[in-house]
N, C-alpha and C positions, 0 to 999 in steps of 0.2 A: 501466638498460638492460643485457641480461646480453651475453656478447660475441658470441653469435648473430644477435642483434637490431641488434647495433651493426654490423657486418661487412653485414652486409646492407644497414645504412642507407648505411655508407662506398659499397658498391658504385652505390646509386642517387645516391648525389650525383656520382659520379665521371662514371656515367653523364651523367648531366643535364646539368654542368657544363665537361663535357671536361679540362680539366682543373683541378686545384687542390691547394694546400698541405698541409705537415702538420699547419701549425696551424690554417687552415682547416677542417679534416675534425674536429681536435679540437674545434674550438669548436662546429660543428655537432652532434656527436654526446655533445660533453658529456661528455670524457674527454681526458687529459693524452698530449702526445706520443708519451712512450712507447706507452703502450696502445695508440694508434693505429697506428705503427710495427710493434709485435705482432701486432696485427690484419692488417695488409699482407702480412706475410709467411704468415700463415696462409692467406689469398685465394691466395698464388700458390701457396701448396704445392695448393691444391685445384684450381689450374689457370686462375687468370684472370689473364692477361698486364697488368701493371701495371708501367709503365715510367717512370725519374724522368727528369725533364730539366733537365740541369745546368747552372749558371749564374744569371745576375743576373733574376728574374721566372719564373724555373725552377721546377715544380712537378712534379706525380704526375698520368697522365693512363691512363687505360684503354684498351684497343686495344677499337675499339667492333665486333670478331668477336669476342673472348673470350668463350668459356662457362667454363662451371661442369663439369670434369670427374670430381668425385666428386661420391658423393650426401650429401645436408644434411638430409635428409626426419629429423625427430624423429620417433619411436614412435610417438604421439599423432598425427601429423600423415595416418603410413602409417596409426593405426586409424581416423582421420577419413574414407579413402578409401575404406577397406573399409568402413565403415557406409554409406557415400555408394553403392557399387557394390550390398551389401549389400540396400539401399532399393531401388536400380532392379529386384533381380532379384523381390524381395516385391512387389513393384508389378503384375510380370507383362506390361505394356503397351510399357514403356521398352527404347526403340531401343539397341545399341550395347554393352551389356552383357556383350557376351563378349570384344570389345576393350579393355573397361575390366580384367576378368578379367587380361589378356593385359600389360596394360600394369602391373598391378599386381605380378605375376609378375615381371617384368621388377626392379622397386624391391623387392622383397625379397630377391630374389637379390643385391642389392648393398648392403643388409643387414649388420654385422659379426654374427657370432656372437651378443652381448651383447644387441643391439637386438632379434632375430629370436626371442631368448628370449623379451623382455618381451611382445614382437607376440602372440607365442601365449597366453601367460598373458593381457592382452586379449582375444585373443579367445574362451575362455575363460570369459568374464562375459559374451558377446554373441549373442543370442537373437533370432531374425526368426522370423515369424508374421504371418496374415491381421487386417485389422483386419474386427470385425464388424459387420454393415452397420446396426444398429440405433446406434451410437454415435452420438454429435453430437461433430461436429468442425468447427461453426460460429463455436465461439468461441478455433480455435487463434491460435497467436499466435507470437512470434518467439523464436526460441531465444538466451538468454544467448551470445555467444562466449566468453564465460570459463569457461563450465561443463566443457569438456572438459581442458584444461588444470589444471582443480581434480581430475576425475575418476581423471586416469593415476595419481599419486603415491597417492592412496585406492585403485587395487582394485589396482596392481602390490605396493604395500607395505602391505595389507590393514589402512589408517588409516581412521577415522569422517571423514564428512561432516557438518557441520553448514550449514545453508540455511535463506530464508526462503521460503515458499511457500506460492501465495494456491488456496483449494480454489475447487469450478466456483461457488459463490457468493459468490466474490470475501473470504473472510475472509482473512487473514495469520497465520502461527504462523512462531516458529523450529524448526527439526529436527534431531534429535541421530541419525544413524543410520548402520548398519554396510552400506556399500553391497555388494551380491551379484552383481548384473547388471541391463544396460541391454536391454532387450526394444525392437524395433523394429517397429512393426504400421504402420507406410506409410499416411498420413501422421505419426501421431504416432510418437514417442517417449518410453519409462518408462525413471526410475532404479527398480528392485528393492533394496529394502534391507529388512533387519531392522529394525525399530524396536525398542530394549527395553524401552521405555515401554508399549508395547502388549503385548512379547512377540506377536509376529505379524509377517510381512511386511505389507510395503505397498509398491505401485505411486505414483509422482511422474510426473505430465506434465512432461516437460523441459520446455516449456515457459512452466511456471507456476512453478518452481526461479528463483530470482535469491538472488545476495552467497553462492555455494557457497563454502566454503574447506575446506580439510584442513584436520584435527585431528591436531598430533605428539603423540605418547604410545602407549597402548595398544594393542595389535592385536586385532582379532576374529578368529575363524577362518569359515572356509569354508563355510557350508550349504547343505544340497542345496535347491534353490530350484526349486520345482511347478507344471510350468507344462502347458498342455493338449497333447494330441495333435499338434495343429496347430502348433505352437510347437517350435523346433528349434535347435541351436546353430548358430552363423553358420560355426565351424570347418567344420564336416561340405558345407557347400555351398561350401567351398573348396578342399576335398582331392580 
């Protein structure tokens, strides 16, 4: 559990719990006092009132008003919303979308420097477009949640992907490819990658993508990646 993850779980057990120990929180979360104590202090530099109570059955208890006063949002998480906002505005139909717009502005503005970099270079690989009405999207299906999280480290530091994935007749292959951009035609979603197997691009339904990982090693470079009229980078519907 990396310390994001763990700080996060500290905070819902504390919730839950009202109050509880240091070795309590450790044993829960499956890390040594210290770490845990690390953890603590980082929670409150970001603003969440966590107060000890001294003495014999004394513990650590949350003030159940405390928020979160900085922001936690990862990169991946801010490009999650923007695909998500991204969808509603390709949709055409979907209510609320200029508030989402509004609200997102809002999280990137608070943003360090560093993050807001990557944000762009994301979006950057990110392509919305009509989907056409002759497709069959009878047999979508559920998207991996781990695919996006494989995605950031592949197209921020331009590493291969390798996956297994079942074509619309259900066969299985593994994939060695050099991802370019994810295309969004509402309801589906494509990874865009090189293949150099083929030498040619190829289009992946996210949704038929499972056991994505990153490849450390070699980098690819950048291709200008061809895509119709209709088809447009996500940046430009944001600026």
């Amino acid at each position: 559990m990396n310390a994001r993850h763990r700080q996060d779980a500290l905070v819902r057990n504390l919730r839950r719990q009202g109050t509880s120990t240091i070795s309590r929180l450790a044993e829960e979360v499956g890390a040594s006092r210290r770490t845990v104590l690390r953890d603590i202090a980082a929670l409150r530099d970001e603003g969440f009132a966590i107060h000890s109570q001294i003495g014999r059955g004394g513990g650590l208890y949350l003030d159940p008003h405390s928020i979160q006063t900085t922001a936690r949002l990862s990169v991946a998480e801010v490009f999650a919303l923007l695909i998500s906002v991204a969808s509603m505005r390709a949709a055409g139909t979907l209510p609320f979308s200029g508030l989402a717009d509004a609200a997102l502005a809002k999280i990137e503005k608070a943003l360090p420097s560093d993050k807001v970099r990557d944000l762009r270079r994301f979006l950057d690989c990110l392509y919305v477009g009509p989907l056409a009405p002759e497709v069959d999207i009878s047999d979508l299906g559920t998207m991996d949640p781990a695919l996006l999280p494989a995605f950031e480290p592949a197209f921020l530091n331009r590493l291969h992907l390798r996956f297994r994935y079942r074509d619309a007749k259900g066969a299985e292959t593994t994939r060695h490819v050099e991802p370019q951009a994810m295309l969004i035609l509402p309801p589906l979603w494509y990874l865009v990658a090189w293949d150099p197997s083929r030498q040619d691009f190829r289009h992946f339904r996210m949704d038929r993508i499972s056991a994505a990982e990153c490849v450390e090693g070699s980098t690819f470079r950048r291709r200008h990646v061809p895509f119709d009229d209709s088809v447009r980078p996500v940046r430009q519907t944001f600026d």
